[in-house]
MIGU-562857 format. One record per residue: residue number from 1; residue in one letter; x, y, z of N, C-alpha, C in turn. Coordinates in steps of 0.001 Angstrom, whole numbers. Example, Ala and Ser with C-alpha at 12.3 -4.5 7.8 and 13.67 -1.06 7.14 Angstrom:
2
nr_rest_nx_ny_nz_cax_cay_caz_cx_cy_cz
1_A_13190_-5690_7800_12300_-4500_7800_13200_-3300_7800
2_S_12850_-2250_7080_13670_-1060_7140_12900_30_7870
# end
This chain:
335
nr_rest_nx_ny_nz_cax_cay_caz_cx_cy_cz
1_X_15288_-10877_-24418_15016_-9495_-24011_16178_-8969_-23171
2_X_16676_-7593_-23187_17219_-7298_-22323_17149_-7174_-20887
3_X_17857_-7763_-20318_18205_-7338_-18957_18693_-6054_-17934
4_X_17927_-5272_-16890_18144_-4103_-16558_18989_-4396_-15129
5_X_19649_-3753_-15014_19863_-3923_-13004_19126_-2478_-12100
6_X_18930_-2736_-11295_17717_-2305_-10148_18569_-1407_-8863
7_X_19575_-2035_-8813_20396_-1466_-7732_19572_-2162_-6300
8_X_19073_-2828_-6115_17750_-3272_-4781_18279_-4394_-4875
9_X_18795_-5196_-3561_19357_-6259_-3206_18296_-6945_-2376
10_X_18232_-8874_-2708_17101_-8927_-1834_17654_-9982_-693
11_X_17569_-9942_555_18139_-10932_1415_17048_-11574_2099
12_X_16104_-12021_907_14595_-12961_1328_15654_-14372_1441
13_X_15172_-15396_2285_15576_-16608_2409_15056_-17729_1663
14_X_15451_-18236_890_16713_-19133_1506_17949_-18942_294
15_X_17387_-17867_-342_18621_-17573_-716_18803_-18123_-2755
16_X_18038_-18474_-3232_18091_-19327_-4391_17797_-18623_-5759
17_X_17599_-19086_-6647_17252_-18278_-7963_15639_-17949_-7549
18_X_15326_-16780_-8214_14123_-16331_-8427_13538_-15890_-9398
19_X_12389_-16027_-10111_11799_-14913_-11415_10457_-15177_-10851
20_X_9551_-14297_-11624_8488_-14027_-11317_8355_-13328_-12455
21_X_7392_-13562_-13470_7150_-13165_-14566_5315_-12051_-14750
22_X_5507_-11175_-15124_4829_-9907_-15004_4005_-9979_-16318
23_X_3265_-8942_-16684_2997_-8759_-17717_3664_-8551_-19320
24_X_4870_-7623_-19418_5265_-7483_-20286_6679_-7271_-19799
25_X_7379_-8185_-18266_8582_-8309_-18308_8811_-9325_-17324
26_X_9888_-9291_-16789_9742_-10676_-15568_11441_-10144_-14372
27_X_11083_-10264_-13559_11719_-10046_-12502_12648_-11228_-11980
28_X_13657_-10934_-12088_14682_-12382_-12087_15632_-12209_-11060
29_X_16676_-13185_-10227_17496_-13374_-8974_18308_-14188_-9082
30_X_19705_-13754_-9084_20543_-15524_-9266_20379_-15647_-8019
31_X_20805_-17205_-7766_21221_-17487_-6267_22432_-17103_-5907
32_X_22231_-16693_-4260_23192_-16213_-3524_23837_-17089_-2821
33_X_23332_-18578_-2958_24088_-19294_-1891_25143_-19641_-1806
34_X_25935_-20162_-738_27427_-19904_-1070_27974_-20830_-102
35_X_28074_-21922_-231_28562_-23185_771_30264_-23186_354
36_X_30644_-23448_1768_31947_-23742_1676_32843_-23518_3058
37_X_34349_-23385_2901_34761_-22874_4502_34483_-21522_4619
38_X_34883_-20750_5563_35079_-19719_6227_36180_-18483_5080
39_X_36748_-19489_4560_37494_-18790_3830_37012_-18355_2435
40_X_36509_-19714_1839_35750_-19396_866_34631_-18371_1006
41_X_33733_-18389_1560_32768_-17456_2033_33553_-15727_2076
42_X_34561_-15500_2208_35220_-14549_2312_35732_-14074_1048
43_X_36304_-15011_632_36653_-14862_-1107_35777_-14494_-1967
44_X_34202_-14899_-1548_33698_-14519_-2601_32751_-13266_-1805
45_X_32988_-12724_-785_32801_-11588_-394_33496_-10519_-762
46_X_34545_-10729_-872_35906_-9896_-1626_35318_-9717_-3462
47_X_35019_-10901_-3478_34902_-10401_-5146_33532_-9892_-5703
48_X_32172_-10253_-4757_31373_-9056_-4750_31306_-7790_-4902
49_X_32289_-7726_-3841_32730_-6088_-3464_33493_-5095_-4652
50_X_34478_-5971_-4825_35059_-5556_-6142_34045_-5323_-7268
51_X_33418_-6419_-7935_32011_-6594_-8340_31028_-5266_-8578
52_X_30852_-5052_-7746_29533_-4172_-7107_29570_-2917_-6527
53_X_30607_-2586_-6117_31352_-1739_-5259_30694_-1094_-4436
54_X_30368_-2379_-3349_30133_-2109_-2013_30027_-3440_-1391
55_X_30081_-3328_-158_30349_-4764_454_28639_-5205_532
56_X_28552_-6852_1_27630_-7238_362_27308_-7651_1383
57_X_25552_-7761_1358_25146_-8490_3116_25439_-10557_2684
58_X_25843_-10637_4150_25732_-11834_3799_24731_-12362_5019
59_X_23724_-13364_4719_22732_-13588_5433_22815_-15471_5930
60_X_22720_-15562_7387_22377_-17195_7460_21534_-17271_8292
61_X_20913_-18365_7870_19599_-18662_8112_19922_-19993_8706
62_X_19316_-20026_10382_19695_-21227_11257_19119_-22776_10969
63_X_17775_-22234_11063_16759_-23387_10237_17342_-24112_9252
64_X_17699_-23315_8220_17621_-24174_6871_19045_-24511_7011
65_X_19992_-24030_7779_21724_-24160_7721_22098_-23751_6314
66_X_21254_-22132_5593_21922_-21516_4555_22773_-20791_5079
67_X_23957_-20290_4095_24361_-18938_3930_24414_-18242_2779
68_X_23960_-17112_2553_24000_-17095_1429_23846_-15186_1205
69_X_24362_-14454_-137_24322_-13142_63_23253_-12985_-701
70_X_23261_-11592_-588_22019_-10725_-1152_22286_-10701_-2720
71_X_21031_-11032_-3463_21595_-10904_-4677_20794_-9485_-4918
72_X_21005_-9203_-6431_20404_-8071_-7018_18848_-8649_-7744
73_X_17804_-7835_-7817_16681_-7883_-8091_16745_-7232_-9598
74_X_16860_-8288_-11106_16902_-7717_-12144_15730_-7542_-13200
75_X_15433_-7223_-14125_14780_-6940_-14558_14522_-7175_-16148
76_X_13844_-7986_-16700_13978_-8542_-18109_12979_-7889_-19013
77_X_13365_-6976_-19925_12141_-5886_-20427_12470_-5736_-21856
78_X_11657_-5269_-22943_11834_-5385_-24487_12518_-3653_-24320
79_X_12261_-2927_-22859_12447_-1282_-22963_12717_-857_-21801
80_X_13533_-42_-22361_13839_442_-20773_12995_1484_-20111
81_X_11997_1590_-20724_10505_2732_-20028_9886_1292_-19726
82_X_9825_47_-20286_9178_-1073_-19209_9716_-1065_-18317
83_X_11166_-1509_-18028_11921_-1495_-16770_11676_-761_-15573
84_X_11852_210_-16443_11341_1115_-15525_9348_1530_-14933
85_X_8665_1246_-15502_7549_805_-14823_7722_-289_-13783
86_X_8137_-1206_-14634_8363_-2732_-13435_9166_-1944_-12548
87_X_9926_-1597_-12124_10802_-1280_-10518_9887_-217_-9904
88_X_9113_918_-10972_8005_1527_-9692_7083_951_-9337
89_X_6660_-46_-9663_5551_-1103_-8942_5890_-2112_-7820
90_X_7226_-2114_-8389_7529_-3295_-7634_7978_-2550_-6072
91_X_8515_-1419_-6094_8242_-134_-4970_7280_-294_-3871
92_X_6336_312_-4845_5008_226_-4528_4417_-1020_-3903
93_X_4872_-1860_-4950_4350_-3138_-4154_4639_-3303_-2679
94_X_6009_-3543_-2817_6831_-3171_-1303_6383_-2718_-186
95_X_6074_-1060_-418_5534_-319_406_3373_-915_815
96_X_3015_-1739_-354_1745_-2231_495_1849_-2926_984
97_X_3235_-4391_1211_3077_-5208_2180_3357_-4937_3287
98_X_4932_-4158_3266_5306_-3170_4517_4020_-2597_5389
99_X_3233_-2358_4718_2399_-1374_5088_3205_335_5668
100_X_3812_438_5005_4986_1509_5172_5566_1715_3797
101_X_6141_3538_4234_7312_3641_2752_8603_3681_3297
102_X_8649_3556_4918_10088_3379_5331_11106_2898_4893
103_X_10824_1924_4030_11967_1276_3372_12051_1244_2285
104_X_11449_1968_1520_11086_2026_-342_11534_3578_-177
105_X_12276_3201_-1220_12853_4634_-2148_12049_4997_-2737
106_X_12090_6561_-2958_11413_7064_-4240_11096_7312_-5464
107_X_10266_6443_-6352_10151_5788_-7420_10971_6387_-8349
108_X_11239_7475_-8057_11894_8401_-9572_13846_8098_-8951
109_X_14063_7624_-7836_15286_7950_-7248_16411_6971_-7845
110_X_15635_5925_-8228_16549_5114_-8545_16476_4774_-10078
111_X_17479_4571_-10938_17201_4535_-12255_17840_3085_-12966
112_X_16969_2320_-13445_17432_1180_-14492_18458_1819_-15376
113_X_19618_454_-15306_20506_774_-16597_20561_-882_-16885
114_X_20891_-691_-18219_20688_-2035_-19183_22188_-3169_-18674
115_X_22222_-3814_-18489_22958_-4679_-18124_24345_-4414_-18974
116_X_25486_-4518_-18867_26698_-3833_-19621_27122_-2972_-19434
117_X_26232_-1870_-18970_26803_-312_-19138_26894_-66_-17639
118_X_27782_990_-17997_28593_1095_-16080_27528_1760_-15624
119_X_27824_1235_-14275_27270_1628_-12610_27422_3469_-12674
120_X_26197_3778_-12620_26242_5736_-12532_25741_6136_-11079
121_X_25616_5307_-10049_25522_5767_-8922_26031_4459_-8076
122_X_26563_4806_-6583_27222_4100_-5450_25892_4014_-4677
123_X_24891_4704_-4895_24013_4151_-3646_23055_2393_-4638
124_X_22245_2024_-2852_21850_1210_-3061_20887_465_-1772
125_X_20121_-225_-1984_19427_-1022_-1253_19441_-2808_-1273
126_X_19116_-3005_-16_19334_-4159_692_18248_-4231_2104
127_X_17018_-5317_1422_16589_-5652_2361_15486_-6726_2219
128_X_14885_-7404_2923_14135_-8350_2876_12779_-8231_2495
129_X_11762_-9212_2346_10294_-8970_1446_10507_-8343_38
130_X_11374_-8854_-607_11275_-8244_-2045_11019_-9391_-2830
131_X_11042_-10460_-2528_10427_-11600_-3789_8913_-11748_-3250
132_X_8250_-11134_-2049_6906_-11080_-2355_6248_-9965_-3185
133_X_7082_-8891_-3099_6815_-7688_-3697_6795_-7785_-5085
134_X_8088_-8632_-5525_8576_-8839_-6938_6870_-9838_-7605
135_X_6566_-10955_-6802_5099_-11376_-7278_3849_-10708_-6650
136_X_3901_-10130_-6010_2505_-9177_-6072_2411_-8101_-7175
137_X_3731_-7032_-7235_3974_-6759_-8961_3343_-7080_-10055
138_X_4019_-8533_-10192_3786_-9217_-11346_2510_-9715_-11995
139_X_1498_-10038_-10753_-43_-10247_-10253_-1009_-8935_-10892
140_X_-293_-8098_-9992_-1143_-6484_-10466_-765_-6050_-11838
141_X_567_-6347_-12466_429_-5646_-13386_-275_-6167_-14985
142_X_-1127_-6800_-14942_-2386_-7668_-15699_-3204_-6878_-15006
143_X_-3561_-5990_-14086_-4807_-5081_-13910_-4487_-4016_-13911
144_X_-4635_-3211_-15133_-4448_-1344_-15254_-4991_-1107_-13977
145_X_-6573_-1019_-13730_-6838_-248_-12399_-5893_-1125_-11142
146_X_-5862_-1999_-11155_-4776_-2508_-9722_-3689_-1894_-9695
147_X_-3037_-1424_-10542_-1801_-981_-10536_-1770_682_-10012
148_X_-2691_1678_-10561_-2968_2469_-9789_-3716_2372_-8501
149_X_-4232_1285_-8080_-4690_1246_-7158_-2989_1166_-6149
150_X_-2347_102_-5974_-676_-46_-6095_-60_1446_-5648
151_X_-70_1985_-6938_501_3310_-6655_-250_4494_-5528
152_X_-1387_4351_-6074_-1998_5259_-5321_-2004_5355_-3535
153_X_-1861_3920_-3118_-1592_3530_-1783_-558_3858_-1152
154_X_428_3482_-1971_1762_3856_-2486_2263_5387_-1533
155_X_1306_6187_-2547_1590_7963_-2368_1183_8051_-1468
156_X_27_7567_-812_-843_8057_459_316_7628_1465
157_X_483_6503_1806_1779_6398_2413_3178_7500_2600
158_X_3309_7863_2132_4568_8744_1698_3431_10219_2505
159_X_2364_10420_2615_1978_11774_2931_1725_11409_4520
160_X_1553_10088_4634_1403_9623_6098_1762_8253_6442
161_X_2445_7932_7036_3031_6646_7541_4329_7020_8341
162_X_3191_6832_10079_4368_6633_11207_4908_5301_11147
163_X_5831_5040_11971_6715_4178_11993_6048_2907_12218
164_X_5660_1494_12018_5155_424_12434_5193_460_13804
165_X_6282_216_14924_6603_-86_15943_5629_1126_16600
166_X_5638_2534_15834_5069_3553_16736_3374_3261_17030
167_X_2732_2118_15769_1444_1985_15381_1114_453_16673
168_X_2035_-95_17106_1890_-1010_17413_1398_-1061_19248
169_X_113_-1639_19383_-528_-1057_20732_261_-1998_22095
170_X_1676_-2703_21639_1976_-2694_23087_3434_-2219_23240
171_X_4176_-1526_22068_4985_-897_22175_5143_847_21932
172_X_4002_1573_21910_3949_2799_20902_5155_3629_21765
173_X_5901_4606_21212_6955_5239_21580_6374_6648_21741
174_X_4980_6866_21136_4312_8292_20523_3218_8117_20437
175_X_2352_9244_20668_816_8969_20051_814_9997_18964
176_X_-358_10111_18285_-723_10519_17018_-1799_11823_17246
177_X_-1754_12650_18235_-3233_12786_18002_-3388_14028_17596
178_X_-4782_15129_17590_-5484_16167_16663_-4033_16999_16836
179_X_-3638_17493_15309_-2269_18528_15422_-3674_20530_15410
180_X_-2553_21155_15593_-2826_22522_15316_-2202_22778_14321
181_X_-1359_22634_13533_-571_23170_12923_-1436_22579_11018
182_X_-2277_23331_10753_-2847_23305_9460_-1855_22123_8396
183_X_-872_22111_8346_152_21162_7225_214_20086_7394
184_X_-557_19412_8781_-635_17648_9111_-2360_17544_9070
185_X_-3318_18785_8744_-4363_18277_8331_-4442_18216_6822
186_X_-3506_18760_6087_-3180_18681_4877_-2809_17280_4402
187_X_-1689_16770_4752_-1118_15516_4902_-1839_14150_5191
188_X_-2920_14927_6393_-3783_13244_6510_-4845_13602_5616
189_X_-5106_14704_5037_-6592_14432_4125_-6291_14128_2816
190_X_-4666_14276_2300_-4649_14045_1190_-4063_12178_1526
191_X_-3647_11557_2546_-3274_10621_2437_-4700_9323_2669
192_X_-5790_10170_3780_-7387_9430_3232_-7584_9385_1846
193_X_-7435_10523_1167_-8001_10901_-170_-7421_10011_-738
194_X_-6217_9776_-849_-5556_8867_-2132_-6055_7037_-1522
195_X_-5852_7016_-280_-6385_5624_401_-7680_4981_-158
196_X_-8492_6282_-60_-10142_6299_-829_-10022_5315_-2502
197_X_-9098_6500_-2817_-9151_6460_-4425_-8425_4830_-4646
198_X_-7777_4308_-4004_-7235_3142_-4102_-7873_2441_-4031
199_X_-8960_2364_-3459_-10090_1200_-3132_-11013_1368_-4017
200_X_-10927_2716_-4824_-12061_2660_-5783_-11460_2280_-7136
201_X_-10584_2157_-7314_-9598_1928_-8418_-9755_572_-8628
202_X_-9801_-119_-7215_-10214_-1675_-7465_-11732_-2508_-7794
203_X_-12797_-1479_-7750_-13805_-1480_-7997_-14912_-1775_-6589
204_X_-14336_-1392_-5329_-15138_-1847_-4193_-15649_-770_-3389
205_X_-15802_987_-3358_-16429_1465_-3406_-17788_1743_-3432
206_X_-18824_1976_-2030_-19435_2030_-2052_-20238_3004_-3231
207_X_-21177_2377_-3657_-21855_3093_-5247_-24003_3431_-4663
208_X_-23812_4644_-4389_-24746_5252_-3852_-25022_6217_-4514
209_X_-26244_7004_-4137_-26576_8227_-4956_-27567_8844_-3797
210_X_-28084_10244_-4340_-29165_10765_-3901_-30286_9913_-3588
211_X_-30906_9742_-5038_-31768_8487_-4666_-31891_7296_-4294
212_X_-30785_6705_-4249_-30286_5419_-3827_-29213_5191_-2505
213_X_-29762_5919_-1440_-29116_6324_-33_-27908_4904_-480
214_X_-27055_4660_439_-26442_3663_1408_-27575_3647_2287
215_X_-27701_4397_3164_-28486_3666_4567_-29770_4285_4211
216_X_-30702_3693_4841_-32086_3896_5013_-32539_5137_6028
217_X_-33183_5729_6253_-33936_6475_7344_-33967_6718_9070
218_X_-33744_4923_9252_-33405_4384_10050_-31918_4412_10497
219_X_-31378_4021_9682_-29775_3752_9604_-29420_2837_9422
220_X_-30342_1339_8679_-30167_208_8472_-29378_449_7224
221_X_-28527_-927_6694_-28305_-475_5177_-29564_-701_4154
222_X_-29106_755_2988_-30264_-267_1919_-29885_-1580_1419
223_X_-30832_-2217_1105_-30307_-3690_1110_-29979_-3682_-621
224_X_-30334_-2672_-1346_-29947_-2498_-2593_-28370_-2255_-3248
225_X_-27753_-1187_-2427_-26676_-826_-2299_-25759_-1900_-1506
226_X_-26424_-2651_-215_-25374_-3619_293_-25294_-4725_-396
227_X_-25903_-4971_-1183_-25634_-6196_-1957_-25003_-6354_-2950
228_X_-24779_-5007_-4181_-24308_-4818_-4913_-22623_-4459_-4424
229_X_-22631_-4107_-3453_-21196_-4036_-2461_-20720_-5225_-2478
230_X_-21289_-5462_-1967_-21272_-7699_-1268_-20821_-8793_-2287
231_X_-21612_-8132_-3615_-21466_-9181_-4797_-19898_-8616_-5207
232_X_-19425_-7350_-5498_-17712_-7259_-5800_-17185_-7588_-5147
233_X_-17210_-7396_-3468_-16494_-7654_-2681_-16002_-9159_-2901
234_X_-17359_-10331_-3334_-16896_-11354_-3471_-16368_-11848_-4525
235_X_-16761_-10852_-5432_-16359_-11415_-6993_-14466_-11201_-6714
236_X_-14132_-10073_-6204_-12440_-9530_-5906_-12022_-10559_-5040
237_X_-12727_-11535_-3864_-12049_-12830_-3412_-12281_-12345_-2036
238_X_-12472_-11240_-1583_-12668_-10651_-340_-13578_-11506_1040
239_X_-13017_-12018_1778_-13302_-12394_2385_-14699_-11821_3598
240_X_-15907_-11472_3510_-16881_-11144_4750_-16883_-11098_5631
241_X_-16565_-12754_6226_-16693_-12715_7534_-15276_-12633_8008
242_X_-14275_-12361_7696_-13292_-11710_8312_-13538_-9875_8490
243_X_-13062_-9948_9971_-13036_-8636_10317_-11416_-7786_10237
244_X_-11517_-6360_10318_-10640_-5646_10097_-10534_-4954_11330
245_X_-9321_-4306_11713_-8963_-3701_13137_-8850_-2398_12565
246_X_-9363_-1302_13177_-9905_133_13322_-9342_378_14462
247_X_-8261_1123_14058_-7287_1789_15769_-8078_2934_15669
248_X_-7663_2859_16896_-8673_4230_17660_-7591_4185_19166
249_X_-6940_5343_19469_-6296_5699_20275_-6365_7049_21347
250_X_-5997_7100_22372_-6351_8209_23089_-7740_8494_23384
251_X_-8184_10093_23027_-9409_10584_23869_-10150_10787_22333
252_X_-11382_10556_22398_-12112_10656_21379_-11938_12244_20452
253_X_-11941_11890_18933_-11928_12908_18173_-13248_13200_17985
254_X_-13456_14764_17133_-14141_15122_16995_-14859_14211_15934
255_X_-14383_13838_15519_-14929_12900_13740_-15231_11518_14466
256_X_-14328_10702_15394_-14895_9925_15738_-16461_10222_16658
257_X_-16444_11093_17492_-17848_11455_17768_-19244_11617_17292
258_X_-18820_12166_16107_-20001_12712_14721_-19986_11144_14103
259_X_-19402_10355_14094_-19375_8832_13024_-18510_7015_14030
260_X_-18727_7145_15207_-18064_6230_16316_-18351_4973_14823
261_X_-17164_4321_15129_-17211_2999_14312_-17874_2278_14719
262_X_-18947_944_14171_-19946_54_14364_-18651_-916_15045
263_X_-18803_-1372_16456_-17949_-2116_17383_-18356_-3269_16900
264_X_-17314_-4636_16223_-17707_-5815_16664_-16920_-6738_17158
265_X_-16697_-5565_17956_-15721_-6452_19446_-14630_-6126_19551
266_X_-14046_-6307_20647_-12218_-5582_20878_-11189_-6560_20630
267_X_-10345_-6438_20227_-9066_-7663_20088_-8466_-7626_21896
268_X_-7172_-8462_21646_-7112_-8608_23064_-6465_-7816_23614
269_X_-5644_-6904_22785_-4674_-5535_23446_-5461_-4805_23555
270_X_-6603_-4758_23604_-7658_-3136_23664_-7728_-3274_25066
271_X_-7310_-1658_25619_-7506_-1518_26750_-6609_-142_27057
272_X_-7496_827_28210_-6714_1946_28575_-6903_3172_27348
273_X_-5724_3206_26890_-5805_4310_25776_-6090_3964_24519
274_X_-5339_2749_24038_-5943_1566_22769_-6872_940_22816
275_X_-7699_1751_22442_-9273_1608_22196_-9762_714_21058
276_X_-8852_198_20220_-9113_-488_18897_-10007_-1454_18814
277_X_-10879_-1711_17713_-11974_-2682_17702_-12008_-3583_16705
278_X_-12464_-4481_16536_-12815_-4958_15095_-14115_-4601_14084
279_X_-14243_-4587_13608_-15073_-4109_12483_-15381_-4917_10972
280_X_-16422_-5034_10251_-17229_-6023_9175_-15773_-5070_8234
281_X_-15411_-5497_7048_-15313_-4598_5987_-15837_-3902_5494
282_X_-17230_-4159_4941_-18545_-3668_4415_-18514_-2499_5378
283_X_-18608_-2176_7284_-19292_-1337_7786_-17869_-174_7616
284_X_-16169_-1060_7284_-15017_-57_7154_-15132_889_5973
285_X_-15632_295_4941_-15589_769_3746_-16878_1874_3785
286_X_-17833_1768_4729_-19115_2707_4590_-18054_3608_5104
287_X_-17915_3378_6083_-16814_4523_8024_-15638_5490_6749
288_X_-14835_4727_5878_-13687_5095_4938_-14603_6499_3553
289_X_-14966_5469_3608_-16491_6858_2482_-16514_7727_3269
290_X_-17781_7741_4232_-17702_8832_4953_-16728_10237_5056
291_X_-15449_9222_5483_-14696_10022_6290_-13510_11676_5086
292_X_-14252_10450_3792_-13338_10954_2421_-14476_11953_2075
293_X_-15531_11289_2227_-16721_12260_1340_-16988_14026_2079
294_X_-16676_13996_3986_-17084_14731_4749_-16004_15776_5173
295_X_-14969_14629_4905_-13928_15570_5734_-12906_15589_4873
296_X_-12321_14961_4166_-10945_15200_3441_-10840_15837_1920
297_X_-12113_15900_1090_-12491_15819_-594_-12160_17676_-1051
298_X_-12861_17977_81_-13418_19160_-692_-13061_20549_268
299_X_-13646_21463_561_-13135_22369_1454_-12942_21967_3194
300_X_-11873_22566_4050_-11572_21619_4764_-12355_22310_5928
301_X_-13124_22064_7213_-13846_22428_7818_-13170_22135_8952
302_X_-14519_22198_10626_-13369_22152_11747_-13036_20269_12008
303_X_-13841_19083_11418_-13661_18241_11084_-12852_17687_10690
304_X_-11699_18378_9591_-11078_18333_9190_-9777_18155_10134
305_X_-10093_19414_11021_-8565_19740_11833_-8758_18641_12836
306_X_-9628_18203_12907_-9712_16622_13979_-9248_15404_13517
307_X_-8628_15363_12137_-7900_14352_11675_-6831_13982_12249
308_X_-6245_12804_12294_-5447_12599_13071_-4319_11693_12114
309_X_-3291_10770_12360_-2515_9677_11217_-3271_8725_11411
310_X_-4007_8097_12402_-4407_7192_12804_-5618_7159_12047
311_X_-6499_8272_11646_-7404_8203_10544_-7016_7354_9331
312_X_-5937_8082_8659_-4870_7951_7494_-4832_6476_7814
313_X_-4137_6296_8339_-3852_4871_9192_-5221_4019_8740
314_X_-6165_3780_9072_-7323_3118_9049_-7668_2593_7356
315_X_-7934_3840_6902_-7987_3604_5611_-7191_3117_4831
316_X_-5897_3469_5055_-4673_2933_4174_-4948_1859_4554
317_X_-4676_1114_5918_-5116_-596_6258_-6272_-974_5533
318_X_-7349_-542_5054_-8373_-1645_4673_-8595_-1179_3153
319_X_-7249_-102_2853_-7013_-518_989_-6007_-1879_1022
320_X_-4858_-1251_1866_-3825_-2248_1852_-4603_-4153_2039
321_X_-5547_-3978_2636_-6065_-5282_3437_-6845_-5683_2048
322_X_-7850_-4741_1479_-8339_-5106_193_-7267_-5768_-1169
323_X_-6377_-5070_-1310_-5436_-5357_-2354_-4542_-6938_-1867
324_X_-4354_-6995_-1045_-3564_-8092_-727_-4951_-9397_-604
325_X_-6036_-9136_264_-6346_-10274_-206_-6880_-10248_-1543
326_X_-7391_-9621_-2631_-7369_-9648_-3781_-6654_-10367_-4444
327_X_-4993_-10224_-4360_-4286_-10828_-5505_-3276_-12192_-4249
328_X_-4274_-12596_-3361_-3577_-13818_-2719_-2631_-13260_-1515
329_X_-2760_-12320_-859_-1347_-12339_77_-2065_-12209_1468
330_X_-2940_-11780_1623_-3246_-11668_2917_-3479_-12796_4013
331_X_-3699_-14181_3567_-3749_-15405_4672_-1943_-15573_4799
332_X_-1334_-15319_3605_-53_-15650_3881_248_-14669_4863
333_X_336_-13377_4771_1152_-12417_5746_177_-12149_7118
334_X_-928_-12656_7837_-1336_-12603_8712_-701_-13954_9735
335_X_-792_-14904_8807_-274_-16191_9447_1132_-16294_10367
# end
């Protein structure tokens, strides 16, 4: 099959050949390693450059006593409209482990060319987590709905995603909270909305009706509806009794007021203004409904303007949290 190049350099460690084989293509890496003197190492930095035309990264890794450069992330496809699917997933993929699109280009920005034919653009990328991306890809793309689920997370991201470091409760640089300005309640309801649709894409969506409440009278769940939840959740690999973290920052919103998340318990940075809790999945995924069904779907109310990123935020985490442990990644990247 032909071979595409990607222009996306990956400087994951330790540096060696890679493939990862997909549905109807496979994602391939020579090795970058590069033992030798000081000089050598230079020589073949020089002929990269020439190569590639731009200077490569060169990466060492203390532990293992590698050195070794960034190779290119290629692409083995019968078409170049496969190719090109495989590199927007593999994007995508990116951007769900990141939990960010900070570092993912925009799927249409970069274009496969078939191996042989000259270089039509000087830009390029270089950066690390791309051979997990390259097999989470490869994982999803054997599930049509996973793959929009993938994308769809994907986009929501791109309409909302502050900076990690800004999300992080013992460094935040910024808070997040209710805007005035109508175009960031736009932004977080369409980035719930697509968060929503991602989780339903995977089939874990709470499935309720008129006659068939979610909750009872009381406010217990029906035990009809939670079980039928319970049974996908486990059939998808989803773990129960692991809990999920629900940031909650600053002074209470209006939406958190009308719907306060079911507390089951604070992590250990909660305190002061980081209010964050833990929470069942089952009670995130009721809280994530809600919040899509009331406030973000349909005409936008004063509910609406009480949205915040940190909403956005919530949901995107417990699609992102669903999809990864789904196709195997989540004990790895918590660890």
């Amino acid at each position: 099959m032909p071979l595409f190049h990607t222009t996306i350099f990956a400087t994951d460690p330790p540096g060696h050949a890679f493939k990862s084989v997909g549905a109807s293509w496979s994602f391939e890496k020579k090795s970058g390693v590069c033992v030798g003197t000081r000089e050598h190492i230079h020589r073949r930095s020089s002929e990269l450059l020439k190569e590639r035309g731009h200077t490569p990264t060169l990466v060492s890794t203390l532990e293992n006593k590698v050195t070794f450069f960034d190779e290119e992330i290629l692409i083995r496809s019968r078409t170049r409209s496969g190719a090109t699917q495989a590199l927007n997933l593999l994007i995508s993929a990116a951007a769900a482990l990141d939990g960010s699109i900070e570092a993912c280009p925009e799927p249409l920005s970069i274009d496969v060319r078939q191996a042989g034919t000259p270089l039509r653009t000087s830009s390029f990328i270089s950066r690390g987590s791309l051979l997990d991306a390259c097999e989470l890809a490869s994982r999803v793309s054997r599930d049509h709905h996973a793959m929009y689920a993938l994308h769809k997370l994907a986009l929501s991201y791109r309409s909302s995603s502050p900076s990690i470091m800004d999300l992080h409760p013992g460094y935040p640089s910024k808070s997040f909270g209710v805007q005035s300005d109508p175009i960031y309640h736009v932004y977080f309801a369409d980035a719930v909305t697509l968060a929503y649709s991602a989780i339903e894409e995977l089939g874990l969506e709470i499935r309720a009706s008129q006659g068939n409440p979610s909750k009872m009278p009381d406010g217990t769940w029906n035990p009809k509806v939670r079980g039928d939840l319970e049974a996908r959740l486990r059939k998808s690999g989803i773990d129960l009794l692991e809990k999920c973290i629900w940031t909650l920052r600053g002074t209470k919103t209006l939406i958190e007021k009308r719907r306060p998340p079911p507390s089951g318990g604070r992590p250990s940075w909660s305190g002061g203004v980081v209010r964050d809790v833990y929470i069942e999945p089952i009670e995130a995924l009721a809280l994530a409904s809600w919040l899509r069904s009331s406030t973000t779907t349909h005409r936008f109310t004063n509910a609406t303007q009480s949205l915040t990123a940190y909403d956005a935020h919530n949901v995107q985490s417990l699609a992102r949290y669903l999809i990864m442990q789904k196709f195997g990644f989540w004990s790895a990247y918590t660890k």
